[in-house]
N, C-alpha and C positions, 0 to 999 in steps of 0.2 A: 169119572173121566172128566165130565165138565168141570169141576173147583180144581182139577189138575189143569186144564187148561183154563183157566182164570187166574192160575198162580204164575201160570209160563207169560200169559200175557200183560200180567201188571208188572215184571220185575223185568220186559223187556221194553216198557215203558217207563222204567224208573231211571234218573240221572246216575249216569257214570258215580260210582262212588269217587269221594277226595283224597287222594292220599295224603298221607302226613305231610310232607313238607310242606306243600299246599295248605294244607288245614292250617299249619302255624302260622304261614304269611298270611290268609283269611284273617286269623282271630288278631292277631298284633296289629294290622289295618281296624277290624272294626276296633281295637280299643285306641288307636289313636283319633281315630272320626268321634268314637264316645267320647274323649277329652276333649277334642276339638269344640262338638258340639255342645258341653259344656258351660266350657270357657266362654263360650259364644251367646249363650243364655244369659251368663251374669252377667256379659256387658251389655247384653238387648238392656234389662230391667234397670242395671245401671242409668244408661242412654236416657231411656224412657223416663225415669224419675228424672231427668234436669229440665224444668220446664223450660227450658230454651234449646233442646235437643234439636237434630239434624234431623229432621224426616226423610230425606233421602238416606242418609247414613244407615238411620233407621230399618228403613224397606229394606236396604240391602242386606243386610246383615240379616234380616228375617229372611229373606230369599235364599241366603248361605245357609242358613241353618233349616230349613227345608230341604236341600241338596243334602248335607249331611246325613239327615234323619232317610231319606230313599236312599243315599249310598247304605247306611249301616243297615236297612232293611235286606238290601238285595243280595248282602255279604251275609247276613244270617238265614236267608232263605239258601243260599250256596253251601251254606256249613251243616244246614238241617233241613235237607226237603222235604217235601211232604208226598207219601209214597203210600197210595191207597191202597187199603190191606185188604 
């Protein structure tokens, strides 16, 4: 009786499952954040190698790509949560 009530109470604590439509705008967003951030990487390193670079430019662009990186976090934690067995 008790691991029957252990299974009613973890799966009324688990997130709403995603339905499909949902799930494919999810994964088409994180794959355009994964380009984005990318893209966004080879100009940092770019940036960075001209020894007369923009440090402000710089920051910024690292700051973007930080955003990125907790947006695609939060989009993969939406598509695959984590549901204690």
């Amino acid at each position: 009786m008790r691991a029957h009530r252990a299974i009613c109470v973890s799966a009324r604590n688990a997130p709403p499952p995603v339905d499909e439509a949902l799930r494919l705008r999810y994964e088409a967003r994180l794959r355009e954040l994964e380009v984005e951030h990318r893209d966004l990487d080879t100009a940092i390193h770019r940036l960075a190698d001209d020894p007369l670079h923009d440090q402000l430019a710089l920051r910024r662009m690292k700051k973007r790509k930080l955003l990125l990186k907790d947006q695609m976090a939060s989009i993969a934690r939406q598509l695959d949560p984590d549901v204690p067995a």
